[in-house]
C-alpha positions in Angstrom: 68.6 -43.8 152.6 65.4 -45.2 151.3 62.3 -45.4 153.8 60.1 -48.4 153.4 57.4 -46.5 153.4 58.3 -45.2 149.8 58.5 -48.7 148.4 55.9 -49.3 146.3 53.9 -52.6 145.7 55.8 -54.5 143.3 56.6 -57.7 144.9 52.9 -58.4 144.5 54.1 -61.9 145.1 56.9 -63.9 146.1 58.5 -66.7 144.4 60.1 -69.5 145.8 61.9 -72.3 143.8 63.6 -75.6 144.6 66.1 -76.0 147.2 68.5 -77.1 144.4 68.8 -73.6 143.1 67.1 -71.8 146.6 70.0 -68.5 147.6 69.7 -66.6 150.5 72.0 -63.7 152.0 73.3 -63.4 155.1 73.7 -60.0 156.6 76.0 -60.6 160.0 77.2 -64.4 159.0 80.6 -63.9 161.4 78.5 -63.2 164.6 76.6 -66.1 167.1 73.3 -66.1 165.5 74.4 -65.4 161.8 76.8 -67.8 161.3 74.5 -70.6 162.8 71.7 -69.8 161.0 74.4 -69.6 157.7 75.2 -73.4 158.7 71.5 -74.2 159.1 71.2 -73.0 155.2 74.1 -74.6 153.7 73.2 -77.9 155.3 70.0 -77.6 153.3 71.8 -77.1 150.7 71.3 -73.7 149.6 73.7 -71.3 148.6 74.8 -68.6 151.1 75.8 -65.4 150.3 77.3 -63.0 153.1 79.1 -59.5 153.2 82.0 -58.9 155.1 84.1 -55.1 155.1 87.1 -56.8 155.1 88.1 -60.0 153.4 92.0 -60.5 154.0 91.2 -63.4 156.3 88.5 -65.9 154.4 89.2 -69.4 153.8 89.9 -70.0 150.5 87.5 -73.1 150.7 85.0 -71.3 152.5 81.5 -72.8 151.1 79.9 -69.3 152.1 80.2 -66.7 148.9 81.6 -63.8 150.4 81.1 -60.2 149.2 83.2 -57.2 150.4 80.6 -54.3 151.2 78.9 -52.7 154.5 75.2 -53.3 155.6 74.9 -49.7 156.1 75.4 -49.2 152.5 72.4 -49.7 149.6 74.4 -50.5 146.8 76.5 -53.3 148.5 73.9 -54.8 149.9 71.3 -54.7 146.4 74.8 -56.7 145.2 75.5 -59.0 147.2 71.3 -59.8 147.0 71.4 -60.6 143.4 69.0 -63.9 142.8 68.5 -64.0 146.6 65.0 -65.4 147.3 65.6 -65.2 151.4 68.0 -62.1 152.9 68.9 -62.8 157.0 68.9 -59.6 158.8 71.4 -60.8 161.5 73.6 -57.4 162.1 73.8 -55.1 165.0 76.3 -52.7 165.7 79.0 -54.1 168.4 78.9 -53.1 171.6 75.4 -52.4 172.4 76.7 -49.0 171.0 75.0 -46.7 168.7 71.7 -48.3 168.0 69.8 -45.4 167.4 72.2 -44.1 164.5 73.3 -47.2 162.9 70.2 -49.6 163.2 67.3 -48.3 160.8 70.0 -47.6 158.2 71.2 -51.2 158.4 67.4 -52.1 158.3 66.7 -49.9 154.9 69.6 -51.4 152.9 68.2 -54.8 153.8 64.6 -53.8 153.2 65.5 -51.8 149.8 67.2 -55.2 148.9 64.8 -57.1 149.3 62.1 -55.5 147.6 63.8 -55.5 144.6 64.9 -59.4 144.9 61.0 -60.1 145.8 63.1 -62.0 149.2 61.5 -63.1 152.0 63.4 -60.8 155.5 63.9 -62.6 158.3 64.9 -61.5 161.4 65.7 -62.7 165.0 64.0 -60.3 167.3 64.4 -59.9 171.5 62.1 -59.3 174.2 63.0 -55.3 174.6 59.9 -54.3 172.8 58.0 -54.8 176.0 58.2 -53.2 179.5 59.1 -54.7 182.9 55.3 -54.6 183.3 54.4 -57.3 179.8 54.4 -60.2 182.3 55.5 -64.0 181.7 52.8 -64.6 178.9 53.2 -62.2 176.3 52.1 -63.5 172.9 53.2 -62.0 169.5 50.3 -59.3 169.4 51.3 -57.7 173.1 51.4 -53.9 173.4 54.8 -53.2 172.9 55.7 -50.6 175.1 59.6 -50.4 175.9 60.9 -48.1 178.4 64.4 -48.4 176.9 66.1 -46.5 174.0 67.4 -49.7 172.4 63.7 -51.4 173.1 62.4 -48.3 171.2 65.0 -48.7 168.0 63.5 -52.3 168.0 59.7 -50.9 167.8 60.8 -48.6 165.2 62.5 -51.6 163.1 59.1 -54.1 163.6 57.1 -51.0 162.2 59.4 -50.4 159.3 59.3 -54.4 158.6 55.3 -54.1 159.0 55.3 -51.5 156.8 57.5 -53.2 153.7 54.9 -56.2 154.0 51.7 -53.9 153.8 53.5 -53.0 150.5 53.8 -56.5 149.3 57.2 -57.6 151.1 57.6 -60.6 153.2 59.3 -61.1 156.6 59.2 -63.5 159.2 60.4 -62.4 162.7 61.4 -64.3 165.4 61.5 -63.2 168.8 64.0 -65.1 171.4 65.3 -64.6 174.6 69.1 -64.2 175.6 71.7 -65.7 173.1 73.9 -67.9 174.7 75.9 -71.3 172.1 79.0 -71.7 171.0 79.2 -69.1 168.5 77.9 -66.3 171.1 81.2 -64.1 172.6 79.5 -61.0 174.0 76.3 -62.2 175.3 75.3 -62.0 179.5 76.0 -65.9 179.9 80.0 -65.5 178.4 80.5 -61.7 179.7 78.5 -62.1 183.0 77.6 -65.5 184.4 80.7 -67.4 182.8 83.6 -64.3 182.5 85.8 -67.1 182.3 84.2 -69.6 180.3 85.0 -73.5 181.4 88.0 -72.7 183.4 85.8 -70.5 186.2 86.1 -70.6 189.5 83.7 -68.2 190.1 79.8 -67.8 188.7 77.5 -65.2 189.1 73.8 -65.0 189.1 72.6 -61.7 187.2 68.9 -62.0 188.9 67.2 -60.3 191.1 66.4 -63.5 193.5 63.8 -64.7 192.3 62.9 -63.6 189.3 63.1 -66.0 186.3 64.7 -65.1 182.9 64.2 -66.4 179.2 67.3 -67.8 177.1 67.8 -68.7 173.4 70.6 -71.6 172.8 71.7 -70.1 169.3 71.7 -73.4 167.4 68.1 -73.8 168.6 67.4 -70.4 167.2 68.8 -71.2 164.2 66.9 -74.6 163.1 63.6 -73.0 164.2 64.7 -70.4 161.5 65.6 -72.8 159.6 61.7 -74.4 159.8 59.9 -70.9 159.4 62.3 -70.0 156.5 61.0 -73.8 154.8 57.6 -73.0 155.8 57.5 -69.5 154.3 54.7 -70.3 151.7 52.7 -71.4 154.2 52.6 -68.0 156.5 51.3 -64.4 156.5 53.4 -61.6 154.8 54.5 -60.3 158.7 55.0 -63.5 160.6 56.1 -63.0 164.4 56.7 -65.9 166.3 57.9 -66.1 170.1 60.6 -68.9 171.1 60.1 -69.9 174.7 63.9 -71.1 175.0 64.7 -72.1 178.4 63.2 -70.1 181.3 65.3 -69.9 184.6 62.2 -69.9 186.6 64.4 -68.3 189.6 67.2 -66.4 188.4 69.8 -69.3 189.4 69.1 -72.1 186.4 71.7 -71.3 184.2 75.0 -70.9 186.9 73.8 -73.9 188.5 73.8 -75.7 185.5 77.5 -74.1 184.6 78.7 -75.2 187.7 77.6 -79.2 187.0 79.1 -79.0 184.0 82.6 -77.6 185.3 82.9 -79.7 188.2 81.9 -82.6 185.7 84.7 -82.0 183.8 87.0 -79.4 185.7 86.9 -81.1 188.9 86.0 -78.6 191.0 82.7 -76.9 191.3 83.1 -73.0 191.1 81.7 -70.8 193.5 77.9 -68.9 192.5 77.8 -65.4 193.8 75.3 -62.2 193.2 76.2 -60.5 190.3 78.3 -57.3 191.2 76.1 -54.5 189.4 77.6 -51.8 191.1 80.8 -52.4 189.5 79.1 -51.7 186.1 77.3 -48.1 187.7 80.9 -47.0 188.3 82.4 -47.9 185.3 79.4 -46.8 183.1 80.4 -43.3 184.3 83.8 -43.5 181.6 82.5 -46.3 179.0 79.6 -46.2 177.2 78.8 -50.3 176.5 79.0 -50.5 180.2 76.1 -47.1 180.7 73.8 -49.1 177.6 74.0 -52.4 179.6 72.5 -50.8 182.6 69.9 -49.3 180.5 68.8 -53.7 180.2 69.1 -53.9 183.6 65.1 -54.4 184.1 65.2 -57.7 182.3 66.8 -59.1 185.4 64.8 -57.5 188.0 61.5 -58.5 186.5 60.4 -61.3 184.9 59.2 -61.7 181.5 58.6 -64.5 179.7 57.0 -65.1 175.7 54.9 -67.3 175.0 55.7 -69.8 172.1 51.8 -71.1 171.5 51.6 -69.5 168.2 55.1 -71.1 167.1 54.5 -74.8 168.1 50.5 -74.2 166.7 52.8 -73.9 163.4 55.8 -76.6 163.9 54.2 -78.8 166.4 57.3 -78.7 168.4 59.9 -76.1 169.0 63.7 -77.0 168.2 64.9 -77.5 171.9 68.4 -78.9 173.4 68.8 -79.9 176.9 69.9 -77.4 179.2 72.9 -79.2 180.6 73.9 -80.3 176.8 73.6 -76.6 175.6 75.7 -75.2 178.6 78.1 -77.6 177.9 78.7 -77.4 174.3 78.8 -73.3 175.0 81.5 -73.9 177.6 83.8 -76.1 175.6 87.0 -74.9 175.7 88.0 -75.7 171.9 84.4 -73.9 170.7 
């Protein structure tokens, strides 16, 4: 697996041509933020590429070129690359599971991708870099101190990405809170606050009372993306922006908000109740997910909140839809 800190400096510069011919590839197109981001990029009219293991079940009309290959391997990745000017790095592995094996290698085959397509990375990043400690202004240049082993992977990947840029790659990384939207089917809002999307009867609050927590409406993420990817000419070789989101300033924003929109158009307004964490200790001692999830358990008991100053210096606005609009277009039952 290559390192990026054996590249050496030959995307002295990177080219960027019209949108008319403009190709990017998408790495994680089937998940929430991927395959938003994929329909931010064809409605600009660029060409998508994406990779996908298995490709029994692709639409025949699908406007998306689809490759068959794994992100964890060099060769399918370089491949699927080819005339690529912009590569997403949108993959995880499922499950909260593995990070420390499985991440970097994903990261390489992008990286080693991109340096020979001279492409410009991007990548959405998450608030685990920082401890419970970073406060409710952290700005892009924060000391990143995570007391997690996932919020360590993600230190490890920025420094990797720093280091393909002081080599002469590009990357632009954006930095978001929670993931909820239509596309999203594993985040906290679906699996925790919502188990049973639209059709709920009961909510639950994953706060500590009191403490406020920062969300990212996926489509939001994706035209702010969408901006910086545009803008790309314009920024630094390592661009980090923070999106503010949505802050629930006490912990209760986002049920409350749920529970409008079901009684608006259930009827009936579903009960809000703590969050039963205790239920996760006990299971975490026979399933993995359920021990990393606890690991993330300190984003709910303190609150931090980035600061998106730097972004909207740059945009003069950040991409931004209505709480009670982006709750209910997550909870639609035909999403």
């Amino acid at each position: 697996m290559t390192s990026p800190s054996a590249f050496q400096s030959t995307a002295t510069s990177v080219s960027h041509t019209d949108s008319n011919s403009n190709r990017a590839l998408v790495l994680g197109a089937t998940g929430g933020i991927g395959s938003v981001i994929t329909q931010q990029l064809l409605q600009q009219g660029w060409q998508v590429t994406a990779l996908k293991r298995d490709l029994s079940n692709v639409p025949s009309n699908s406007p998306i070129q689809w490759q068959q290959g794994d992100a964890l391997n060099q060769a399918d990745v370089l491949n699927a690359s080819q005339g690529c000017q912009v590569i997403v790095h949108a993959v995880n592995p499922a499950g909260y599971r593995d990070w420390e094996t499985l991440v970097i290698p994903m990261l390489c085959s992008t990286l080693h991708a991109a340096q020979h397509q001279q492409a410009c990375v991007v990548v959405p990043g998450n608030i685990y870099n920082f401890s419970a400690q970073a406060g409710t202004h952290i700005n892009e240049d924060a000391p990143q101190q995570p007391t997690s082993k996932k919020g360590k992977v993600r230190v490890s990947m920025e420094q990797q990405l720093e280091a393909f840029t002081q080599q002469g790659g590009q990357c632009i990384l954006l930095r978001c809170g929670d993931f909820f939207g239509p596309t999203s089917v594993s985040g906290w809002f679906e699996q925790g606050i919502a188990p049973k999307g639209i059709t709920s009867k009961r909510l639950f609050t994953l706060a500590k009372r009191g403490v406020g927590h920062q969300w990212a409406y996926l489509p939001d993420v994706a035209e702010t993306m969408m901006q910086l990817i545009l803008r790309r000419e314009e920024l630094p070789r390592f661009a980090r922006f923070h999106m503010n989101g949505h802050w629930d300033h006490d912990g209760t924003q986002m049920a409350n908000t749920a529970a409008k929109v079901i009684a608006d158009q259930r009827g009936h307004t579903p009960r809000l109740q703590a969050f039963p964490w205790w239920s996760i200790y006990v299971a975490s001692a026979f399933n993995k997910t359920f021990k990393e999830l606890l690991e993330m358990r300190y984003l709910w008991q303190y609150p931090l909140r980035m600061s998106n100053e730097k972004l909207v210096s740059l945009l003069g606005e950040e991409p931004h839809t209505p709480l009670e609009e982006a709750i209910s277009a997550t909870l639609a039952p035909n999403r």
